[in-house]
C-alpha positions as CSV (number, residue, x, y, z in Angstrom):
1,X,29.7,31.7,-28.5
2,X,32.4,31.6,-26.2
3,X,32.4,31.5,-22.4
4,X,34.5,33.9,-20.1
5,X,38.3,32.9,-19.7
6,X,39.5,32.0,-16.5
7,X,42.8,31.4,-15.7
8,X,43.8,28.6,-13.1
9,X,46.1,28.7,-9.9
10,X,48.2,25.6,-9.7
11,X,45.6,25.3,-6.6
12,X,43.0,24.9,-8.1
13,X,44.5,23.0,-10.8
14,X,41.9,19.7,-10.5
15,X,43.8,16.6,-11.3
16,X,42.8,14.0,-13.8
17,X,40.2,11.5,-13.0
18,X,41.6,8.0,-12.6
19,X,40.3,5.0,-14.6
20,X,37.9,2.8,-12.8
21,X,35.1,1.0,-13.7
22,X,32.4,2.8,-12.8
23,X,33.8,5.9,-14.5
24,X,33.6,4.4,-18.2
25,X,30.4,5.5,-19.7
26,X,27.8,3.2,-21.4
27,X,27.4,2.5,-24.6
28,X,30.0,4.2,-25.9
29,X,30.4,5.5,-29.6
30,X,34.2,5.0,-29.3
31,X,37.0,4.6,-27.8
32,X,40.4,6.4,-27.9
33,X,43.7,4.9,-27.0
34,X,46.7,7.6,-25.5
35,X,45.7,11.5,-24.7
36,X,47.7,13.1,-26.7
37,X,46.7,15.9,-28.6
38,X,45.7,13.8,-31.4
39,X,44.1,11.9,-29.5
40,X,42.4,14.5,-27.8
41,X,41.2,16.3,-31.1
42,X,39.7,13.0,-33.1
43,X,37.5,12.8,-29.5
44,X,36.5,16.5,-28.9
45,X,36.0,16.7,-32.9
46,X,33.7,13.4,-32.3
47,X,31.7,14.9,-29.2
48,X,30.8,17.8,-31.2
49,X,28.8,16.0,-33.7
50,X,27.1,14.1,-30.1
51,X,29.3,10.9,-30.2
52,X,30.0,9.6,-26.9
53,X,34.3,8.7,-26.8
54,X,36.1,7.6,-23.9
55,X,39.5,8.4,-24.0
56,X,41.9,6.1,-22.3
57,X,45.8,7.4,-20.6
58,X,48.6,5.0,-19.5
59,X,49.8,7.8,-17.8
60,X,48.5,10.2,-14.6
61,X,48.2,13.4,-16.7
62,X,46.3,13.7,-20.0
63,X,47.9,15.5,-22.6
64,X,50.5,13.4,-24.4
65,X,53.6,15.9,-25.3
66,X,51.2,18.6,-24.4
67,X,51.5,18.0,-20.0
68,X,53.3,19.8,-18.0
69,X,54.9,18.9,-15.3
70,X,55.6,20.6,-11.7
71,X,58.3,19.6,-9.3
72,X,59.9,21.2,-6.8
73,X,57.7,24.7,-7.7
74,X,58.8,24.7,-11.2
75,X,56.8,23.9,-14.0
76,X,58.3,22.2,-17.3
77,X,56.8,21.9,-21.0
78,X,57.6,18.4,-22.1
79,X,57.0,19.3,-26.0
80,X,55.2,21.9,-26.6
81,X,57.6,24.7,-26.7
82,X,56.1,27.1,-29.1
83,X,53.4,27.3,-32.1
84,X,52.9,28.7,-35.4
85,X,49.6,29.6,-37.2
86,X,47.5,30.9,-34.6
87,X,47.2,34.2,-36.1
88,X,43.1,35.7,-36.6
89,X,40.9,33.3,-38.2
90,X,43.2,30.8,-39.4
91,X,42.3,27.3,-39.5
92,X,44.7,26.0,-36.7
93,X,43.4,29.0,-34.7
94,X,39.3,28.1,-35.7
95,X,40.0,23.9,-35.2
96,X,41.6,25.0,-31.4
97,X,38.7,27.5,-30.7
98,X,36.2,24.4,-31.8
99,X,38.0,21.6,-30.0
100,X,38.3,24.0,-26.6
101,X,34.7,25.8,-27.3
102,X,37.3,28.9,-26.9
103,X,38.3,28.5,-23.8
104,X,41.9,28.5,-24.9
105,X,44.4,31.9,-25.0
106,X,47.9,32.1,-26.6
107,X,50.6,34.5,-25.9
108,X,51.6,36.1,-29.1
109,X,55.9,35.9,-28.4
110,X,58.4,38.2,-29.4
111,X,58.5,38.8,-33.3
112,X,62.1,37.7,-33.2
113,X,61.4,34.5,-32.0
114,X,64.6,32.4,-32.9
115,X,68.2,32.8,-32.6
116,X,70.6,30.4,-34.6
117,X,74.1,30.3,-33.9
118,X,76.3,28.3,-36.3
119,X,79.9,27.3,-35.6
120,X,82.2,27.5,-32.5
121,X,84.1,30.0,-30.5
122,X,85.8,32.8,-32.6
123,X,83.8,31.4,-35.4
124,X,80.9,31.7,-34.2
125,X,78.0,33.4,-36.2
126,X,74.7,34.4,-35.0
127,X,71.4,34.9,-37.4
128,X,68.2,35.9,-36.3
129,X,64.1,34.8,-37.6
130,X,61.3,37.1,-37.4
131,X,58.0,36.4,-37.9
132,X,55.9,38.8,-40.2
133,X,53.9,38.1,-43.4
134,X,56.8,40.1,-45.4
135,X,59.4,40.6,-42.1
136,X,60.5,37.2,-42.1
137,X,62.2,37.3,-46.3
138,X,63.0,40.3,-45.6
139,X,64.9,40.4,-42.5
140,X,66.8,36.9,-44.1
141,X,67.6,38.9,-46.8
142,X,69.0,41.4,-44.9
143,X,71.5,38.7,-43.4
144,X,72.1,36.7,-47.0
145,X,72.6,40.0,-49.1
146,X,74.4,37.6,-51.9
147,X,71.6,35.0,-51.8
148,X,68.1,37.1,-52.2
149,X,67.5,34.8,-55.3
150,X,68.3,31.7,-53.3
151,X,65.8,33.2,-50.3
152,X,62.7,34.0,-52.8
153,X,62.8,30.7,-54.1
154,X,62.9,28.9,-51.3
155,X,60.3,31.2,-49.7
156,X,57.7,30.6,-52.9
157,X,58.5,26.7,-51.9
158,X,57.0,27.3,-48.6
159,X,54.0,28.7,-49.9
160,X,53.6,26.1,-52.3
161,X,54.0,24.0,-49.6
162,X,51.0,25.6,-47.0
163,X,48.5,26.4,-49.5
164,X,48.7,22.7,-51.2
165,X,49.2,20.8,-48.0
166,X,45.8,19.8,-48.2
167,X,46.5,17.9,-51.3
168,X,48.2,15.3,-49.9
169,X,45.9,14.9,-47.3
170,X,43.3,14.5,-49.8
171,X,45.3,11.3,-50.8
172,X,44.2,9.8,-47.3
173,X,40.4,10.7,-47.7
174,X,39.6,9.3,-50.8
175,X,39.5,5.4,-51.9
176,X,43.5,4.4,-52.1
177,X,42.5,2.9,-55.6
178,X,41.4,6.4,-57.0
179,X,44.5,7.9,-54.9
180,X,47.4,5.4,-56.6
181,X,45.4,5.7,-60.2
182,X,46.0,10.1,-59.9
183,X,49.6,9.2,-58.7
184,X,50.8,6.8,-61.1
185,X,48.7,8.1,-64.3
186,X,50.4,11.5,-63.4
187,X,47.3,13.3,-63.7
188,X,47.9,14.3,-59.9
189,X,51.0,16.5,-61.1
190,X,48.8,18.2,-62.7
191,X,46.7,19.9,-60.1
192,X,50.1,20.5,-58.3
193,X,53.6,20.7,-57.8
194,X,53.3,19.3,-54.1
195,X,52.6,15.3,-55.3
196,X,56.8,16.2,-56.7
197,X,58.3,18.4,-54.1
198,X,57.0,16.0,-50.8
199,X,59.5,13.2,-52.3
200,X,62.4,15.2,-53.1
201,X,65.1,15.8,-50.4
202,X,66.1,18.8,-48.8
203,X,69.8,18.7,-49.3
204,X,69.5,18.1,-52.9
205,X,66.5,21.1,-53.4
206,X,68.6,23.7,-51.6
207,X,71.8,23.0,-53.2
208,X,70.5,24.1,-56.3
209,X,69.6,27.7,-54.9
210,X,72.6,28.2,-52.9
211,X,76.3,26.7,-52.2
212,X,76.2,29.1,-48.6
213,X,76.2,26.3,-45.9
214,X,74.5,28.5,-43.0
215,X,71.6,29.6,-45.4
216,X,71.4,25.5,-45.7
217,X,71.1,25.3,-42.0
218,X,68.3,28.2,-42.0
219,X,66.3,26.2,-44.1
220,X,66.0,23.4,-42.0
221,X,67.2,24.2,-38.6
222,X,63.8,23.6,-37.3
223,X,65.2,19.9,-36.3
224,X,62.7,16.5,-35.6
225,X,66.2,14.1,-35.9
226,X,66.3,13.7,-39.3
227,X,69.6,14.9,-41.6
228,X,68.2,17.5,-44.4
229,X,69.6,14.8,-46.8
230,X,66.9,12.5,-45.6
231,X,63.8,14.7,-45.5
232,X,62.0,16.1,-47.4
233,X,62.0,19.6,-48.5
234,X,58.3,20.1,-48.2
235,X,58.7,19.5,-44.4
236,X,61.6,21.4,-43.4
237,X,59.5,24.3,-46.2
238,X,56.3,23.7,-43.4
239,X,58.0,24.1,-40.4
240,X,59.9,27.3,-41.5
241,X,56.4,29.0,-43.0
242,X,54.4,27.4,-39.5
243,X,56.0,30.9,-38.2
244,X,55.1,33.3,-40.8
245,X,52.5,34.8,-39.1
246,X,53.6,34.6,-35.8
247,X,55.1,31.8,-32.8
248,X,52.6,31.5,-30.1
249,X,52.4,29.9,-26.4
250,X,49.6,28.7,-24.5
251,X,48.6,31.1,-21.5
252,X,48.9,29.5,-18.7
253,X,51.2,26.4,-19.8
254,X,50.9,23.7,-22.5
255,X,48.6,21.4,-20.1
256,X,45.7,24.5,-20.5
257,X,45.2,22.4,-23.6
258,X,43.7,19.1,-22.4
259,X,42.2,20.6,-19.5
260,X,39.9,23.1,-21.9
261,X,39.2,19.9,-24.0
262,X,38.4,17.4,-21.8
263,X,34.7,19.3,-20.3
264,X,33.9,19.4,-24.4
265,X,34.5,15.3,-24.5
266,X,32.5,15.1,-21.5
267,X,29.3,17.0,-22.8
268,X,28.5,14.6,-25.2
269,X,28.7,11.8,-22.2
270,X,32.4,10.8,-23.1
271,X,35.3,10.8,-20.4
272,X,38.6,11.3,-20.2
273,X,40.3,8.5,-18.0
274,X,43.7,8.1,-16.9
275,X,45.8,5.6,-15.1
276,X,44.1,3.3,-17.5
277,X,47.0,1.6,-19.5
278,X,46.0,-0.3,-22.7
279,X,46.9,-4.0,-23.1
280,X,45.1,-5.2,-25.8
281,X,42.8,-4.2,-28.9
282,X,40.2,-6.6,-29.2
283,X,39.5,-8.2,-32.2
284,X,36.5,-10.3,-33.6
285,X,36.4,-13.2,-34.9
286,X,35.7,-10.9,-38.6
287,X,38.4,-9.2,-38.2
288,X,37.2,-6.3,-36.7
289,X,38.1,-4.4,-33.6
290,X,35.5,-4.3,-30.8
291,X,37.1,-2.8,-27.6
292,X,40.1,-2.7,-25.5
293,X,41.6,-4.2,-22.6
294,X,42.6,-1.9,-19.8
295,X,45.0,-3.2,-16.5
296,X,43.7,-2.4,-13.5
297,X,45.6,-3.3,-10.9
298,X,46.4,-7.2,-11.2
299,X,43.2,-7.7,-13.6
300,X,42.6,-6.6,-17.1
301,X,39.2,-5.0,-17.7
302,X,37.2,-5.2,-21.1
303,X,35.3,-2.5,-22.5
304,X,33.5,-2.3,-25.3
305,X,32.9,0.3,-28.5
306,X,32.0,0.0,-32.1
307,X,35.5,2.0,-32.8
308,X,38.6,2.1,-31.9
309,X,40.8,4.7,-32.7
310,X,44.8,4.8,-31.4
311,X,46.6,7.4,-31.0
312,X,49.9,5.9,-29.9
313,X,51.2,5.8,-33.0
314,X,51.5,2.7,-35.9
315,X,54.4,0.5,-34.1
316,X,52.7,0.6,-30.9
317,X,49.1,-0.4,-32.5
318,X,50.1,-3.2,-34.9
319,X,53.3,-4.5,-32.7
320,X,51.8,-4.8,-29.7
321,X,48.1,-4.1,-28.9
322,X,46.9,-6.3,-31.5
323,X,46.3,-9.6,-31.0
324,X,49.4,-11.9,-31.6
325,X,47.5,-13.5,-34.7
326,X,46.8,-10.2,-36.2
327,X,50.0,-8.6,-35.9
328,X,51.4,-11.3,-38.7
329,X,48.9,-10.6,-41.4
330,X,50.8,-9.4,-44.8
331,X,48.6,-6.0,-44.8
332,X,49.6,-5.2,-41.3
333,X,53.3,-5.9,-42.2
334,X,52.8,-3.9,-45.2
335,X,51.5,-1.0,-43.1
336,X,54.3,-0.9,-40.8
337,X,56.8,-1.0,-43.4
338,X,55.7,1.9,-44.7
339,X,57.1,3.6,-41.6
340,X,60.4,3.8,-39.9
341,X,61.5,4.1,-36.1
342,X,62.0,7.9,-35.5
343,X,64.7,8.7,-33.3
344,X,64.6,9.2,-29.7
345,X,64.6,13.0,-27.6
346,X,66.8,13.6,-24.6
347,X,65.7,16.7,-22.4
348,X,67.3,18.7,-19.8
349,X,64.7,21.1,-17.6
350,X,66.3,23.1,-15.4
351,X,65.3,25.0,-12.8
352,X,66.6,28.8,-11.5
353,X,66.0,30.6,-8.5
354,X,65.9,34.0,-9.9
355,X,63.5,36.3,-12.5
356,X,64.2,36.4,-16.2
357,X,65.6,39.7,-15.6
358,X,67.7,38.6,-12.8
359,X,69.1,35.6,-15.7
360,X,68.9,38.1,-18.7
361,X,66.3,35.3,-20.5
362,X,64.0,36.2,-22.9
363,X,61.2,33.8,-24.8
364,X,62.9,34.3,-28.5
365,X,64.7,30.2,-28.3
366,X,67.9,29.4,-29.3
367,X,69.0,27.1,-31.9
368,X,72.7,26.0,-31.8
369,X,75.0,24.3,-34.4
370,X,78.6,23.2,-33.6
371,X,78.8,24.0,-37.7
372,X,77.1,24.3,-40.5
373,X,76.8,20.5,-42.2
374,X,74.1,19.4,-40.5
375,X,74.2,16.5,-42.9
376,X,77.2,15.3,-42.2
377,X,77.3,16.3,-38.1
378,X,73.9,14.2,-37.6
379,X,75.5,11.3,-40.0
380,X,78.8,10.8,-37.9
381,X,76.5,11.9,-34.2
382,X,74.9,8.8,-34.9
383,X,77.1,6.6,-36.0
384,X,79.2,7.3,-32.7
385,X,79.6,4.4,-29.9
386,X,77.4,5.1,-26.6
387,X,80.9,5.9,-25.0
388,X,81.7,8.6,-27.1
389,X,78.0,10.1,-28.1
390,X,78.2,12.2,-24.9
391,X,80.9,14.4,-25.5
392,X,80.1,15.1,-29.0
393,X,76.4,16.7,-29.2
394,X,76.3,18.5,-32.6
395,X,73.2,20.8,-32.0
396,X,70.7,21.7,-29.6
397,X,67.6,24.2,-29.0
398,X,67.1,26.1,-26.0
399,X,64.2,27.3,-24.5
400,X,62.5,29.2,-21.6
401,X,59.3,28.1,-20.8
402,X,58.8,30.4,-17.9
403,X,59.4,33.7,-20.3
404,X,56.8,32.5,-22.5
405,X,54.2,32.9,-20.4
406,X,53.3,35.8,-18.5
407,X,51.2,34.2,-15.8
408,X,54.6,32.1,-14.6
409,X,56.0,34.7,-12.7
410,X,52.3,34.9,-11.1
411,X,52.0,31.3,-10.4
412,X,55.9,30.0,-9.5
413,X,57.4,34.0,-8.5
414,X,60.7,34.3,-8.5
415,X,61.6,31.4,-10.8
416,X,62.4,30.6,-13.6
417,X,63.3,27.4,-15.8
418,X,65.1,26.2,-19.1
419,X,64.5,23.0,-21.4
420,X,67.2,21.8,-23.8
421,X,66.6,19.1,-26.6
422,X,68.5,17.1,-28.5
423,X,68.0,14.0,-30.9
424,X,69.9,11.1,-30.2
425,X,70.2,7.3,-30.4
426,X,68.0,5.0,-28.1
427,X,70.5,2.1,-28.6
428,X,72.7,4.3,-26.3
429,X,70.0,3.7,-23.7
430,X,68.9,-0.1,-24.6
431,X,70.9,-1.6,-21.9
432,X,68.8,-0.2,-19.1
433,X,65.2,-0.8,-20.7
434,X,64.3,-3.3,-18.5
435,X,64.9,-1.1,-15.2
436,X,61.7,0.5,-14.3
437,X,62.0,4.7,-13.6
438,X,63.6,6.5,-10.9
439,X,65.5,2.8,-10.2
440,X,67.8,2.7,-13.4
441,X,70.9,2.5,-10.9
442,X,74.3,4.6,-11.0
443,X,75.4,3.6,-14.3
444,X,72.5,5.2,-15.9
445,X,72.3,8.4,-14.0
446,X,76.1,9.0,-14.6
447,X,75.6,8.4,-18.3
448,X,72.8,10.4,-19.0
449,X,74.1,13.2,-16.4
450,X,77.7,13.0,-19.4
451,X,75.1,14.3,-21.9
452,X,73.2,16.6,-19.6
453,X,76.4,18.2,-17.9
454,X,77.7,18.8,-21.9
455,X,74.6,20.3,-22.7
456,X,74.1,22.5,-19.6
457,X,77.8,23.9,-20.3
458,X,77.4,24.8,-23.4
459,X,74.1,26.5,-22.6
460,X,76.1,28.6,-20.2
461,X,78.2,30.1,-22.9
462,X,75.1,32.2,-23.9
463,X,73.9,32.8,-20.5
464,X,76.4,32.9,-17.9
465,X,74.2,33.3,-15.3
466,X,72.1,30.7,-15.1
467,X,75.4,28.4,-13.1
468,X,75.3,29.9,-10.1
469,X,71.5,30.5,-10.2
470,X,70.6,26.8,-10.5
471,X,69.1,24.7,-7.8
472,X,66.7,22.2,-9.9
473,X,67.8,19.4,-12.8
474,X,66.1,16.7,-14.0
475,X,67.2,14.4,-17.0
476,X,64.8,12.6,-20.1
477,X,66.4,9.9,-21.8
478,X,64.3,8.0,-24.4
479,X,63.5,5.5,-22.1
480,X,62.0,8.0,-20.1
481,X,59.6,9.4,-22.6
482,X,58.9,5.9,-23.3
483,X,57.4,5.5,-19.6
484,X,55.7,8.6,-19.2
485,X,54.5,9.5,-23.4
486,X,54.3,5.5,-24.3
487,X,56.3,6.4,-26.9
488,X,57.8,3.7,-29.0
489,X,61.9,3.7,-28.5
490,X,61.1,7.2,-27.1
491,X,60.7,9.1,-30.5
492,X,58.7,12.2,-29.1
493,X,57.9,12.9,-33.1
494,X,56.6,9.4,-33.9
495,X,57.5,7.5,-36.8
496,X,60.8,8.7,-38.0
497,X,59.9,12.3,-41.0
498,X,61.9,10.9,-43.4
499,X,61.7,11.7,-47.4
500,X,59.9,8.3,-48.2
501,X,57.2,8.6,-45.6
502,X,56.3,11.8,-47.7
503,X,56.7,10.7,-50.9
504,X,53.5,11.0,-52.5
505,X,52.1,7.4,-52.7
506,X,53.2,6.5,-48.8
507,X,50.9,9.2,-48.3
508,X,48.2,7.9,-49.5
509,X,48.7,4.5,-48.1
510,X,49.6,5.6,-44.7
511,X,45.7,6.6,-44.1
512,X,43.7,6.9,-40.4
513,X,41.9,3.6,-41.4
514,X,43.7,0.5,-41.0
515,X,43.7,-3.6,-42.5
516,X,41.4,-4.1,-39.1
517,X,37.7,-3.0,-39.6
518,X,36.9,0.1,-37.2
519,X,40.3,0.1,-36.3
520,X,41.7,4.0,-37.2
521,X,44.9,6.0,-36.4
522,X,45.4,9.3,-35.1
523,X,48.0,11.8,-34.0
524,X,52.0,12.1,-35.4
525,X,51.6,9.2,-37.6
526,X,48.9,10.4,-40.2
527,X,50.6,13.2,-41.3
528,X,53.6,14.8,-39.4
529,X,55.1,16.0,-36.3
530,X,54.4,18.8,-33.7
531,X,51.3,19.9,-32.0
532,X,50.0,21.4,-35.0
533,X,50.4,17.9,-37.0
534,X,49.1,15.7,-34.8
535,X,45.9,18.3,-34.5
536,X,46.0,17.8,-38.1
537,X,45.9,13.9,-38.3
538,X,43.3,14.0,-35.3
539,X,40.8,15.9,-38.1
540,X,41.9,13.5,-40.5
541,X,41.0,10.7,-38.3
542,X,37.8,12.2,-37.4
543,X,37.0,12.7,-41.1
544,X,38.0,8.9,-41.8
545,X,35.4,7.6,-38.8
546,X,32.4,10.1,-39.2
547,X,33.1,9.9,-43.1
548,X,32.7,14.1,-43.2
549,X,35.5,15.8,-44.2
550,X,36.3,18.2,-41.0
551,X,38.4,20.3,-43.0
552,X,35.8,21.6,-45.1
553,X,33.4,22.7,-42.3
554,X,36.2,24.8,-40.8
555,X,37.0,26.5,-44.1
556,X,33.4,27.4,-44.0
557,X,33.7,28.2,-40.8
558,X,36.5,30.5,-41.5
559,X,35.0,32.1,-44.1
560,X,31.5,32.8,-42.2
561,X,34.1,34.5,-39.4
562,X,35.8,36.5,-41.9
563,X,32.2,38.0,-43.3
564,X,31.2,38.6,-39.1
565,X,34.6,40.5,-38.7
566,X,34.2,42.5,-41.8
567,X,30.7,43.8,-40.7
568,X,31.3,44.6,-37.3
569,X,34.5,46.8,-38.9
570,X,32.1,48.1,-41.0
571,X,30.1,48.8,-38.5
572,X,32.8,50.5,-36.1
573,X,33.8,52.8,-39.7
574,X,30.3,54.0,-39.9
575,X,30.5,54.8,-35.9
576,X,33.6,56.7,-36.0
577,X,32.5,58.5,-39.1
């Protein structure tokens, strides 16, 4: 079934085919707005069943958060910094070997894959997360010997969580009439505790386990820029159980993953085209979407396809690629109401001219808290003045792309490089969005270098070696992830995860189909953040226009695998017998 793997030289690496006319194939099934991995998965998913999808990219990569980007030798993740659930036959595993036909290896990291370190200077206290079906409870218990009550709970809320999931993403597959009459009747409690636990918050769930502030912080430290108080609990359960099994990195670097699905769009006549910015979804005169406009060079080019399927999330779709007299319709407003803006990433990659040995770097990433009320730390971060936001950065993560992946030191020897993320305002950057990149002037680079410098420092009190070892730094500011991901106010997550959006009926209104006939969403939006979520709402969507649901052909799938795997070890037991 699967083909060998081959792993690519930056050499060889072939670049992304540009949008031109000539390249967009005829009559096309559909079409797909933004590459992301959303994006990427509602087409491959499409292609497999023979539908013909061209996918269409603002930018000169494909990929969305999932790119990579090389400059000056060094090679940066821009979101993907590590995933969960990749473990033997399990679905995200099967739905990445389907979308890739295979073609697709990931590393498995360290089983201590996160460090957290709460508080500042003598204060400081470190706690460590291991993956392992048992190992991960256990080892927290180990840490929290006074709160092993407190842990179990929370860790039979995670497994409600994973294994009912799928319940609320029933609520987007079947008629919104039948979905609101199980919600408000109650008879949907009734099947499960999820339709209750996705609309209560975090801060309030956890209190009533525990009063111990950093075993708060370890049950949501996994942070998308939302204060525990506002999310809810299901989420921050998710994010926490995502690792169970295992973190994982793409071999080879995050951008593998569009490259090994782009030749399985292809096959079924589609194409993946970038350069090809977006202007406008066309709309009928019935109300129903028809096609897109794409700029090329000083004109705007139409091109035509039964569906249309975004994947650059719900503010971007209904506030500006719809036609002006569309955007005002009540159902649209509705729709975007049910969402709110998320809140914008700022990212410092940094690049080292020495080995991971030489830095003392590992891949296990690095969580850091200045103390241990996150809800109160991300309240007053946020309500700071763009003077003083700079100096006070509340929390951070930290991680090491290039010890992720054991073919870096092959393809960039002798370096290495760090990314740090934080969550902050885009107000802070407002005044310059009308300057276009790279030309943002002084007053910009100095400001966004008060963060970066802040950051970088306190970076350096972990690993003191990476000062004198630096010779590469570049800066993203919201307004840069606006230009390069397209995304809205530069919220790499999407719509803001906040406790409404979950709540059980929001979830069943936020669906891939929209107000506009054959207009559908995919990616972030549909159900939640991360690779692994937009992956997620990309089989949603798919479901939604092929009107199949995905899900259930990869459970078979999983299950047929499972039977395969348990003969051929049968079959080695008998050998060795």
């Amino acid at each position: 079934m699967y083909h060998h793997l081959e792993l690519r030289t930056d050499r060889d690496r072939p670049t992304d085919k540009g949008f031109s006319v000539n390249k967009v194939p005829q009559n096309l099934d559909a079409i797909v707005i933004g590459s992301g991995i959303g994006g990427l998965t509602v087409a491959a998913t499409m292609a497999k069943v023979g539908k013909k999808v061209l996918v269409l990219e603002q930018h000169d990569q494909s990929g969305g958060c999932c790119h990579t980007y090389v400059d000056k030798g060094f090679e940066f993740d821009v979101g993907l910094h590590y995933i969960g659930q990749l473990h033997e036959n399990s679905l995200l595993r099967i739905a990445f070997d389907q979308i890739t036909e295979g073609q697709l290896e990931f590393v498995k990291l360290n089983q201590h894959f996160d460090n957290l370190h709460i508080g500042e200077g003598r204060e400081k206290r470190l706690y460590t997360v291991l993956s392992g079906k048992t190992e991960m409870e256990a080892h927290l218990k180990k840490q929290f010997p006074d709160d092993i009550p407190a842990i179990e709970t929370f860790f039979k809320i995670m497994k409600v969580s994973a294994k009912h999931t799928y319940y609320l993403a029933i609520l987007k597959l079947i008629p919104l009439w039948l979905a609101l009459f199980l919600l408000k009747s109650g008879i949907a409690n009734l099947f499960s505790s999820i339709f209750a636990l996705s609309g209560t918050r975090a801060t309030d769930l956890v209190n009533t386990l525990t009063t111990n502030k950093d075993l708060h912080i370890i049950f949501g430290y996994l942070f998308y820029g939302v204060p525990p108080k506002d999310s809810s609990i299901i989420i921050n359960a998710l994010l926490l159980h995502h690792y169970k099994r295992g973190a994982y990195y793409p071999k080879g670097g995050a951008s593998e993953i569009p490259y090994h699905i782009t030749p399985v769009i292809q096959k079924s006549g589609g194409n993946v085209l970038v350069r090809a910015p977006v202007t406008q979804i066309l709309v009928n005169n019935g109300g129903a979407a028809y096609g897109v406009k794409v700029r090329k060079g000083q004109e705007e080019v139409e091109i035509h396809a039964p569906v249309v399927i975004s994947d650059c999330g719900v503010f971007t779709t209904f506030q500006k690629l719809l036609p002006p007299e569309i955007r005002t319709k009540p159902d649209i407003q509705e729709r975007i109401n049910l969402l709110k803006h998320g809140r914008g990433s700022f990212l410092v990659f940094s690049g080292f001219d020495a080995t991971q040995e030489e830095l003392d770097i590992v891949s296990t990433n690095t969580w850091l808290f200045k103390n241990n009320d996150m809800d109160g730390s991300m309240e007053e971060f946020f309500a700071l003045s763009k003077e003083d936001a700079p100096d006070n950065i509340p929390m951070m993560f930290i991680t090491f792309p290039s010890a992720k992946d054991p073919t870096y030191k092959i393809r960039h020897p002798g370096k290495s490089c760090m990314t740090i993320l934080a969550m902050v305002k885009y107000e802070w950057f407002e005044d310059w969005t009308d300057t276009s990149v790279r030309k943002r002037g002084d007053d910009y680079m100095n400001y966004k270098m008060r963060f970066a410098n802040n950051l970088f420092d306190w970076a350096c009190t972990l690993f003191p070696k990476l000062r004198e070892k630096l010779v590469f730094q570049e800066v993203a500011t919201p307004l840069t992830n606006m230009h390069y991901l397209g995304a809205q106010r530069g919220a790499m997550y999407s719509a803001e995860h906040n406790v409404d959006r979950f709540s059980a009926e929001t979830m069943a209104r936020n669906r891939c189909s929209t107000p506009v006939k054959n207009l559908f969403i995919t990616g972030q939006d549909v159900f939640s953040c991360g690779i692994a979520g937009a992956l997620h709402g990309g089989l949603l969507c798919a479901a939604a226009v092929l009107d199949q649901i995905i899900h259930i052909d990869l459970l078979l799938l999983k299950k047929k695998l499972k039977k395969q795997r348990a003969r051929e070890m049968a079959r080695l037991a008998k050998k060795f017998e």
